[in-house]
One Martini backbone bead per residue (centre of mass of N, CA, C, O) as a GRO file, in nm:
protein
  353
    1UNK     BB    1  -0.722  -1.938  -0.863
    2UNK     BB    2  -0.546  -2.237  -0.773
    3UNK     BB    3  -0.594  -2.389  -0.500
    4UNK     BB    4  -0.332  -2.624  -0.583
    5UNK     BB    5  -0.086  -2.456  -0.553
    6UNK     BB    6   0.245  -2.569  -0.574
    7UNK     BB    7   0.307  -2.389  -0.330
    8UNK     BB    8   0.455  -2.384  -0.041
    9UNK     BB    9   0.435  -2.396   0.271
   10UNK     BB   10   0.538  -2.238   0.589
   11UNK     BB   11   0.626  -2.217   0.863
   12UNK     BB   12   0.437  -2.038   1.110
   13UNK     BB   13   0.676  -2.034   1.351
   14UNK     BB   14   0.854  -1.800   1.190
   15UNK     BB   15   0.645  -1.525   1.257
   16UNK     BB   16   0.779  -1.373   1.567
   17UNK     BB   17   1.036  -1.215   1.392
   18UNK     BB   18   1.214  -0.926   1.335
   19UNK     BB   19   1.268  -0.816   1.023
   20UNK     BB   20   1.190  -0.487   1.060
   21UNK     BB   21   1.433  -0.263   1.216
   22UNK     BB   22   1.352   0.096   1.294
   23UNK     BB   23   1.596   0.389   1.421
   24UNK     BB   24   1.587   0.680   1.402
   25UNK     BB   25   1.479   0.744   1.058
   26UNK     BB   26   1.644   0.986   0.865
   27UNK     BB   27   1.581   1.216   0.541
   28UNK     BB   28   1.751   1.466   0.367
   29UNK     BB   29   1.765   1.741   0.196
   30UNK     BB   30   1.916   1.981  -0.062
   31UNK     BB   31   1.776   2.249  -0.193
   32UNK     BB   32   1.731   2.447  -0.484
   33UNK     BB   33   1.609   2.758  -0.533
   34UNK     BB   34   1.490   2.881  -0.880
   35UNK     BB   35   1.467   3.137  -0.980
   36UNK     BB   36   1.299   3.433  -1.146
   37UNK     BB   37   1.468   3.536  -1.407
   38UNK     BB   38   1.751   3.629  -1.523
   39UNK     BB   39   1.895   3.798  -1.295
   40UNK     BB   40   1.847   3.595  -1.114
   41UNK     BB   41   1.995   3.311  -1.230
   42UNK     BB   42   2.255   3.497  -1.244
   43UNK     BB   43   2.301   3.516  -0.925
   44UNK     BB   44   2.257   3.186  -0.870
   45UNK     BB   45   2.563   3.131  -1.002
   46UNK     BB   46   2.683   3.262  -0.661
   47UNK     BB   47   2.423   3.244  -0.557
   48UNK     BB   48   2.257   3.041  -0.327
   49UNK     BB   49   1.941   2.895  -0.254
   50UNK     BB   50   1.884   2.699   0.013
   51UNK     BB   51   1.659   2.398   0.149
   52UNK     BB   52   1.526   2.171   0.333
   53UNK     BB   53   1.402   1.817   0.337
   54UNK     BB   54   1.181   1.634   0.545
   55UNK     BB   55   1.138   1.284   0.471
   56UNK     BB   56   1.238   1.201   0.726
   57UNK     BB   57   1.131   1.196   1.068
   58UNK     BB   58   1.205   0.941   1.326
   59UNK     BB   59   1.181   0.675   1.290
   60UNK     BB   60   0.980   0.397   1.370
   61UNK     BB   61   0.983   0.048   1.343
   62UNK     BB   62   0.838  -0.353   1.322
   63UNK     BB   63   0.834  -0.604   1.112
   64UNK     BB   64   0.682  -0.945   1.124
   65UNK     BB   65   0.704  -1.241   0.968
   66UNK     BB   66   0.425  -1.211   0.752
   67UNK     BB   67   0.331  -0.942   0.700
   68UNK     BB   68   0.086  -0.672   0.571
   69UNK     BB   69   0.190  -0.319   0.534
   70UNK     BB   70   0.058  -0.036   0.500
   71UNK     BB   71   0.148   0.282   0.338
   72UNK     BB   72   0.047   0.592   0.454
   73UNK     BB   73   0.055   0.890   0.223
   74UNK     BB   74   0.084   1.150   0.095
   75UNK     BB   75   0.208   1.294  -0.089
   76UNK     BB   76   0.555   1.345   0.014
   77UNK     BB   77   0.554   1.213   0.295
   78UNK     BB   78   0.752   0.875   0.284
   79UNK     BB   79   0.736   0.634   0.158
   80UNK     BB   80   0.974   0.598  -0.059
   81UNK     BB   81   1.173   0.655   0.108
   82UNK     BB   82   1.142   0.399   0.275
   83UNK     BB   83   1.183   0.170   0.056
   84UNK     BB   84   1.452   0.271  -0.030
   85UNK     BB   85   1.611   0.249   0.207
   86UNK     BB   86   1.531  -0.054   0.276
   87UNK     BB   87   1.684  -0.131  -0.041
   88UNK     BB   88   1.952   0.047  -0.054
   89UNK     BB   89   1.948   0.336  -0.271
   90UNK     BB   90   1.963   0.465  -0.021
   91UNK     BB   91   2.035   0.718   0.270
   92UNK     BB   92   2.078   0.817   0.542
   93UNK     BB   93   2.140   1.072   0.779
   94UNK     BB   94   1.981   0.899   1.021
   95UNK     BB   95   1.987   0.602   1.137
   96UNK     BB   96   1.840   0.293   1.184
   97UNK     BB   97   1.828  -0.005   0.969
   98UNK     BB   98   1.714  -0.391   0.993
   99UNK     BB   99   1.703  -0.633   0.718
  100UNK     BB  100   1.745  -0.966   0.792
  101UNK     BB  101   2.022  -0.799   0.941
  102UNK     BB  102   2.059  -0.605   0.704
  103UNK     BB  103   2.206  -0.341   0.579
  104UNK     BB  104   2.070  -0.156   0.310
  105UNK     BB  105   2.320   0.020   0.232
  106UNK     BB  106   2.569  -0.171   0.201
  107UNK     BB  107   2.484  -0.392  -0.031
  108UNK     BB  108   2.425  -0.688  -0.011
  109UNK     BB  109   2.447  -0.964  -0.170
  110UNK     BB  110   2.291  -1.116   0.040
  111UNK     BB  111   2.062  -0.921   0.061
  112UNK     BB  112   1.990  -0.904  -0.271
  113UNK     BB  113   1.871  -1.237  -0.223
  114UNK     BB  114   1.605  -1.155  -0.024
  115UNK     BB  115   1.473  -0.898  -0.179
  116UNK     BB  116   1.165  -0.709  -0.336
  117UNK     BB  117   1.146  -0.407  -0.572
  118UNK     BB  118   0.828  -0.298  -0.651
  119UNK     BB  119   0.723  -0.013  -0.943
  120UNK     BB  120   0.465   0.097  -1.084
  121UNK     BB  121   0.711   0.359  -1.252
  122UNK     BB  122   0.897   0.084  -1.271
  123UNK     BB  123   1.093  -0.156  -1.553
  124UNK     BB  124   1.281  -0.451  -1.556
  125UNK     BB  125   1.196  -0.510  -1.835
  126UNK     BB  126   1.267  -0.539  -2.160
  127UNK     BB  127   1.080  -0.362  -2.367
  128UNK     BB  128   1.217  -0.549  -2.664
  129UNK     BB  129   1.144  -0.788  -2.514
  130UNK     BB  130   1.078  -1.067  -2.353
  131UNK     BB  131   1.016  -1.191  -2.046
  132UNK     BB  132   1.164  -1.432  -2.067
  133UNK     BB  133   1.465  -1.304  -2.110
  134UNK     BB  134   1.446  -1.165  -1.830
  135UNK     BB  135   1.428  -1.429  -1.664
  136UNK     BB  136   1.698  -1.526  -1.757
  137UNK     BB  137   1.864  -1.308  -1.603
  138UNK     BB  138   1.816  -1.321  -1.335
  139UNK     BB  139   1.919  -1.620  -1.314
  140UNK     BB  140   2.191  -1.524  -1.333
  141UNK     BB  141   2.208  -1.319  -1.122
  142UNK     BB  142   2.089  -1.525  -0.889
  143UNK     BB  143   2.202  -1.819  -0.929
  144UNK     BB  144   1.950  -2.012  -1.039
  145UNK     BB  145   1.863  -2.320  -1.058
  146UNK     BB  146   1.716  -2.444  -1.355
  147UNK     BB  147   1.482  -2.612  -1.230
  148UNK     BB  148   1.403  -2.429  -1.028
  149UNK     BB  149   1.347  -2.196  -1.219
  150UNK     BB  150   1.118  -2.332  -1.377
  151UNK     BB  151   0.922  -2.406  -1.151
  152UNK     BB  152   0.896  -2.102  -1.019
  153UNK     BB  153   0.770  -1.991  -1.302
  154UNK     BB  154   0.557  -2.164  -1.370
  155UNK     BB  155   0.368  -2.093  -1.080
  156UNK     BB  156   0.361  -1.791  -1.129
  157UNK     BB  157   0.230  -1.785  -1.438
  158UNK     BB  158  -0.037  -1.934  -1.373
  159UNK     BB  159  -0.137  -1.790  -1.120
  160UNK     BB  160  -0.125  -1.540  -1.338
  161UNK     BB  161  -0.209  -1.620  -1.634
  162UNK     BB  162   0.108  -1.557  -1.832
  163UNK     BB  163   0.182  -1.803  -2.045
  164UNK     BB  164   0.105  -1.639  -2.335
  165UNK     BB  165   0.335  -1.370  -2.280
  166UNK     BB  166   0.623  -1.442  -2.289
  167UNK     BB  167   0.662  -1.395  -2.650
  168UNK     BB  168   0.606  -1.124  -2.542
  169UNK     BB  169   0.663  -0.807  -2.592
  170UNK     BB  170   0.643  -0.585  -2.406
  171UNK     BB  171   0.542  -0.344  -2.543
  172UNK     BB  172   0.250  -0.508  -2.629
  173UNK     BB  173   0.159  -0.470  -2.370
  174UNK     BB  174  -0.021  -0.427  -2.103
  175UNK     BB  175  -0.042  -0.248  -1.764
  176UNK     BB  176  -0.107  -0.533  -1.660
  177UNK     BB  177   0.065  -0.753  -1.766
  178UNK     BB  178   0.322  -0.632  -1.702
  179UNK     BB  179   0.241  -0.658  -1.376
  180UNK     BB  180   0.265  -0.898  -1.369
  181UNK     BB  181   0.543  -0.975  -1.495
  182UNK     BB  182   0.704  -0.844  -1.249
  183UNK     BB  183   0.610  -1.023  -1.030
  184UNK     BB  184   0.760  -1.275  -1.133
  185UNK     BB  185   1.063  -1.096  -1.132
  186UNK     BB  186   1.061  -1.033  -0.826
  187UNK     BB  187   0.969  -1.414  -0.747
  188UNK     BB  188   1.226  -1.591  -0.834
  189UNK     BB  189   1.430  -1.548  -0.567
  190UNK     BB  190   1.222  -1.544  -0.396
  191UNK     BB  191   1.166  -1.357  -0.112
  192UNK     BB  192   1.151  -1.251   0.211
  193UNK     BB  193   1.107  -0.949   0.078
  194UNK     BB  194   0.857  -0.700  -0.006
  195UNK     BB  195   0.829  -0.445  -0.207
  196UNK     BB  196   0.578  -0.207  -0.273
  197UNK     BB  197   0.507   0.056  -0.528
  198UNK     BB  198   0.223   0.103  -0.656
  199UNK     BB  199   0.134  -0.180  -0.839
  200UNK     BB  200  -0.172  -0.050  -0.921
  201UNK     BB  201  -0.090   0.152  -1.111
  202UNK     BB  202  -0.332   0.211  -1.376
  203UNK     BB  203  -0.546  -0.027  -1.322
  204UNK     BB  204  -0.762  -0.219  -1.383
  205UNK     BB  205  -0.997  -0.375  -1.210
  206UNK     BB  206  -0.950  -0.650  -1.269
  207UNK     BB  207  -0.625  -0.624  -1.234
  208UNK     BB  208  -0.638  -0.579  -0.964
  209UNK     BB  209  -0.795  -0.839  -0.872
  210UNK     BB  210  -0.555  -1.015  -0.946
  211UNK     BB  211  -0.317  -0.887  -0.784
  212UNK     BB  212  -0.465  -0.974  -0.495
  213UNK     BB  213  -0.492  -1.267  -0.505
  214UNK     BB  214  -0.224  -1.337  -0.550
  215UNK     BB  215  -0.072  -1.214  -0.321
  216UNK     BB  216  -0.235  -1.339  -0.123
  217UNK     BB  217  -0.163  -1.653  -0.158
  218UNK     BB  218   0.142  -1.599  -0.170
  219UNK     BB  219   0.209  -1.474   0.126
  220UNK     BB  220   0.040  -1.741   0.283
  221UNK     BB  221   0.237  -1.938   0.152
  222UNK     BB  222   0.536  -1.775   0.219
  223UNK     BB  223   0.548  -1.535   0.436
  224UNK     BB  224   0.589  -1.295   0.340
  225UNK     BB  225   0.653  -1.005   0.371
  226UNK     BB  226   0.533  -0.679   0.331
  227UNK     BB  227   0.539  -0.389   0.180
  228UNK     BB  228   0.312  -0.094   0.122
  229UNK     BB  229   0.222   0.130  -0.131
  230UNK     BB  230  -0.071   0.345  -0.145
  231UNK     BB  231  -0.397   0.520  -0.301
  232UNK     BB  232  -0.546   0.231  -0.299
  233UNK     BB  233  -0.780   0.131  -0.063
  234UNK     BB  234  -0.842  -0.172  -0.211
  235UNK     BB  235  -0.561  -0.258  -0.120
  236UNK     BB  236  -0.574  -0.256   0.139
  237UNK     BB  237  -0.857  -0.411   0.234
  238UNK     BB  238  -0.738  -0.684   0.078
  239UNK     BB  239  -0.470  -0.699   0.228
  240UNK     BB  240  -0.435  -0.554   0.522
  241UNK     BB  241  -0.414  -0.507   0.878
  242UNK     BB  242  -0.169  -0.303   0.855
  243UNK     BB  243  -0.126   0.030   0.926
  244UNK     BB  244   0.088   0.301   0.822
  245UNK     BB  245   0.095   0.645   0.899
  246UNK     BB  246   0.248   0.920   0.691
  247UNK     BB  247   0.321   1.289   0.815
  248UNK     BB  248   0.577   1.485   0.767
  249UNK     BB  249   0.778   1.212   0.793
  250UNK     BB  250   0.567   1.095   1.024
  251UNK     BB  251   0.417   0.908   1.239
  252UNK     BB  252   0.075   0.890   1.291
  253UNK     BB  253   0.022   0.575   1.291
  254UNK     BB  254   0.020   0.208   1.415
  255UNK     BB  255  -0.187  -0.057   1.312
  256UNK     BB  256  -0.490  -0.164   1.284
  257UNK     BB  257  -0.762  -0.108   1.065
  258UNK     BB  258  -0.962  -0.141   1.224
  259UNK     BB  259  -0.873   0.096   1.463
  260UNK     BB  260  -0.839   0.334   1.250
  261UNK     BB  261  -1.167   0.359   1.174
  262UNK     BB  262  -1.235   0.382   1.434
  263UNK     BB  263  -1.103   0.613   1.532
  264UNK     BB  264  -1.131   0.841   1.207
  265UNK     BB  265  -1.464   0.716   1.226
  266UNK     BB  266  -1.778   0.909   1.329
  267UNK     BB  267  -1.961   0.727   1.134
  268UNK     BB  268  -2.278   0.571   0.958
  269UNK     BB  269  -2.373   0.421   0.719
  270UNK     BB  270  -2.730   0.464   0.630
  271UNK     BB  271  -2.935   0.211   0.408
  272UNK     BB  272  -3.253   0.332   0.258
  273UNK     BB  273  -3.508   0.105   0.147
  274UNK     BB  274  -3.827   0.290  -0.025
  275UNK     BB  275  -4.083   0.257  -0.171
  276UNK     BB  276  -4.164   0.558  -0.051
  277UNK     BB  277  -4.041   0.828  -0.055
  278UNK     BB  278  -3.939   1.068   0.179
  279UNK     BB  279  -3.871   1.343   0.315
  280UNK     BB  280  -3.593   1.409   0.401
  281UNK     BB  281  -3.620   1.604   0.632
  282UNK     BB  282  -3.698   1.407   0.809
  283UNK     BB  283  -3.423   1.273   0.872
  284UNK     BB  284  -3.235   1.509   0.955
  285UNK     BB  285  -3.226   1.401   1.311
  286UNK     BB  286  -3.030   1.128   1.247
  287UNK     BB  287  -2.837   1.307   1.093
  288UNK     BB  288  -2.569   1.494   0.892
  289UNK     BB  289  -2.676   1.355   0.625
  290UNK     BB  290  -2.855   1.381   0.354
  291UNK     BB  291  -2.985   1.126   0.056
  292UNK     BB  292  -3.058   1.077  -0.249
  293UNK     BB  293  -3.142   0.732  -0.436
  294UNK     BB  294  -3.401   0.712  -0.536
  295UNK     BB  295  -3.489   0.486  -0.347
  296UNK     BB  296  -3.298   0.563  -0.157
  297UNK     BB  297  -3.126   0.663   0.184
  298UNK     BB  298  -2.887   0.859   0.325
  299UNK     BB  299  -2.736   0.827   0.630
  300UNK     BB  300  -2.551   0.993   0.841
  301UNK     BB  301  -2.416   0.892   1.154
  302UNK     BB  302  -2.372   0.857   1.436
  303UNK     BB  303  -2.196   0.593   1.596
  304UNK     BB  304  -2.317   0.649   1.895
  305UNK     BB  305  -2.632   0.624   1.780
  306UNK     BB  306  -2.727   0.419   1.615
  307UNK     BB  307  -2.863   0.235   1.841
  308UNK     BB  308  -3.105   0.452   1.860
  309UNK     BB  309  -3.194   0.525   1.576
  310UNK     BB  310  -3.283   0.239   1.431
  311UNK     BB  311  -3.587   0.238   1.540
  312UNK     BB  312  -3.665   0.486   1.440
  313UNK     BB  313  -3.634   0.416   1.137
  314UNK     BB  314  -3.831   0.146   1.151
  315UNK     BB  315  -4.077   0.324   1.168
  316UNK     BB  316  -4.083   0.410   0.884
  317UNK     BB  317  -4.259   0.404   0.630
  318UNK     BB  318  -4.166   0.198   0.356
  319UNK     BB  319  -3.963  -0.045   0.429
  320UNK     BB  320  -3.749  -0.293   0.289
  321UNK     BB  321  -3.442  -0.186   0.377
  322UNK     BB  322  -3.155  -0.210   0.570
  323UNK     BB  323  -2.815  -0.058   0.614
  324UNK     BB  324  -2.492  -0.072   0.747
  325UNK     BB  325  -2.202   0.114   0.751
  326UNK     BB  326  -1.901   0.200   0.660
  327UNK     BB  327  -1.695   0.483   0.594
  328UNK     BB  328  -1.492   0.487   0.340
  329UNK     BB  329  -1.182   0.466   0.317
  330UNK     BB  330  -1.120   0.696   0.150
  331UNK     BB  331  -1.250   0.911   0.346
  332UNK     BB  332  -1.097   0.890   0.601
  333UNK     BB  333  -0.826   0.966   0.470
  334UNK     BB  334  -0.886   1.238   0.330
  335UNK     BB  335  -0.944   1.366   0.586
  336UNK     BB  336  -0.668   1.316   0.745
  337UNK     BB  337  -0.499   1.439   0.583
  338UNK     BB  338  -0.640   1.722   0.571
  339UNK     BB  339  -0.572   1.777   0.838
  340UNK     BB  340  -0.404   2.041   1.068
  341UNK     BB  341  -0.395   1.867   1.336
  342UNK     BB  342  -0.196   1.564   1.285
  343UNK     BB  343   0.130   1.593   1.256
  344UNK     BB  344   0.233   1.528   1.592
  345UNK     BB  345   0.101   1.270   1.644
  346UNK     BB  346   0.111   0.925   1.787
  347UNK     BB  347  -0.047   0.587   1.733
  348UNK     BB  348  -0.137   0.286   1.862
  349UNK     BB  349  -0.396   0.130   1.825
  350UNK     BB  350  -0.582   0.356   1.854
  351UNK     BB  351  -0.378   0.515   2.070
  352UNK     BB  352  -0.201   0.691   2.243
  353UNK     BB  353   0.177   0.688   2.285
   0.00000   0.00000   0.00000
C-alpha cells in the first residue's frame, strides 16, 4: 500500500463524541415450527405453533467516533441483527438507538449518505457488468459531483491495487477482487460509518491481508467509525482495540482486546527449541499439556505460574531457545463460546459490570 496516499487525514479532535448510541435495544421474531409428516403438515394450516426468537436482548452499547469495534459471537448470536438494526434494514421490538444522531429505522435519506453497510454473503456491484458502471450508479444515486467522484474512486482503486479490474464483468473476478471492489463501492460517498458483516469470508491468506493493511489505512486515515463482525480472529487482531462479545442475544464482554485475552486466557505458551529432545513426561510437572513438535515442544503453562516455571525450565540441557506467547485468540474465543455458564453476566473492560 502507498503510503503517500492522498486521503486527507481528518482532525482527530473530532473523536470524542458518540457516533453510536444504543438503549436497552431488543429484537424478537415469531417463528412458526413446521412438523414432520403429512398429518402433522395439514393440521398446521388450521393451528399452528409458533414460538419466539429473542436475537438481542436489552443491549446497550456506545461507539466513539474513530473506534474500530469488533462485534464477536457464534452463529445465531446476534451480531448481524445488530448491524441490520443499525443500519435501518429492520425495525426492533423494543428499544432505542441513534447513529450520527438518526433513528437507523427510520431511513432517512439525510442518514443514509453518511453509512455504508458491506456483507460479505451479499453483492452490490451488478453481477454482468463492470464495477465500473456499478461505481457510476452510487455517483447518481448519492449525488455525488463528478469531479470528486473520480478523485475518490481514482485514491481508493489505487489503494487496494484494482485499477485493471474496472472493465472486467463482475462474474469473472476472483471472490477476493470482487470484495475489493465492494469496499471501493461501499466508501464513494465518504460515509462516516461503516459496518462490515464478514468481509473477509471466504478469502484467501494473501486476500485477507490486503483487505485489512487498506481498511488500517483508510481507518486512520478519515476516523471513520468500523462496527465489524467476524468468525477470523485475524481480522479482529490486526483490525480491533476493542471488542463487544454477544452470547444469546446479550452481551457478554465489552472492553479493549487486550483485557479480553487476559480475562477469558488461563495459559501461556511456553516453547522449547531443543537440540536433543527429552522425554515429554519430564516436562509435565510444568504444564497442564505438553506436545512435541519436531526439535520444538510446546508446554502450556498456567499464566501466573510462568515467572516460577521459566527459570526451571532453563536449566534443562540441550535448549537452543525459548518463547513465552499467548494462547491464540482464536482458542480462547471457541473456549468462551463453548461454555455454558457464561451466558448471563457482562464485563467491561475485563471487570465485573
Amino acid at each position: 500500500m502507498n503510503a503517500s496516499s492522498r486521503l486527507p487525514t481528518v482532525d482527530r479532535s473530532l473523536a470524542n463524541d458518540d457516533v453510536i448510541q444504543v438503549s436497552g435495544l431488543s429484537k424478537s421474531y415469531r417463528v412458526y415450527d413446521k412438523p414432520e409428516g403429512i398429518a402433522a403438515s395439514i393440521s398446521g394450516l388450521f393451528r399452528r405453533k409458533h414460538r419466539t426468537v429473542h436475537a438481542l436482548q436489552n443491549i446497550d452499547l456506545s461507539v466513539k467516533r474513530g473506534e474500530f469495534v469488533a462485534l464477536l459471537g457464534p452463529n445465531g448470536a446476534g451480531k448481524t441483527t445488530c448491524l441490520k438494526l443499525l443500519s435501518g434494514i429492520i425495525t426492533p421490538t423494543s428499544g432505542e438507538a441513534r447513529v450520527l444522531g438518526h433513528v437507523p429505522w427510520d431511513r432517512e435519506n439525510a442518514y443514509r449518505r453518511r453509512f455504508s453497510l458491506v456483507m460479505g454473503q451479499r453483492n452490490q456491484l451488478w453481477w454482468d457488468l463492470p464495477a465500473s458502471e456499478s461505481f457510476k450508479l452510487h455517483r447518481e444515486i448519492y449525488r455525488i459531483d463528478a469531479g470528486h467522484f473520480d478523485r475518490i474512486r481514482d485514491e481508493l482503486v489505487d489503494l487496494l491495487g484494482v485499477r485493471s479490474l474496472l472493465l472486467q464483468p463482475v462474474r469473472d473476478l476472483s471472490l477476493g477482487e470482487r470484495m475489493k471492489l465492494e469496499l471501493v463501492a461501499s466508501l464513494l460517498h465518504e460515509p462516516e460509518v461503516l459496518f462490515l458483516d464478514e468481509p473477509t469470508l471466504g478469502l484467501d491468506v494473501v486476500a485477507q491481508h490486503a483487505v485489512h493493511g487498506f481498511l488500517q489505512h483508510y481507518q486512520s486515515a478519515r476516523r471513520v467509525t468500523v462496527m465489524l463482525t467476524t468468525h477470523y480472529m485475524k481480522d479482529v487482531a490486526a483490525l480491533c482495540q476493542r471488542v463487544v462479545v454477544v452470547m444469546h442475544g446479550s452481551i457478554l464482554y465489552d472492553g479493549s482486546l487486550a483485557a479480553f485475552i487476559d480475562r477469558y486466557s488461563t495459559h501461556k505458551l511456553v516453547t522449547l527449541e531443543m537440540s536433543n529432545a527429552p522425554n515429554p513426561a519430564l516436562l509435565a510437572r510444568w504444564g497442564s499439556d505438553v506436545e512435541v513438535r519436531g526439535p520444538e515442544i510446546l508446554v502450556r503453562v498456567d499464566r501466573t505460574q510462568v515467572a516460577s516455571v521459566l527459570p526451571e525450565l532453563l536449566e534443562i540441557p540441550s535448549i537452543v531457545d525459548i518463547t513465552v506467547e499467548d494462547v491464540p485468540l482464536e482458542e480462547i474465543v471457541a473456549s468462551l463460546f463453548r461454555s455454558n455458564d457464561s451466558g448471563n453476566s457482562r464485563t467491561h473492560d475485563g471487570a465485573p459490570a
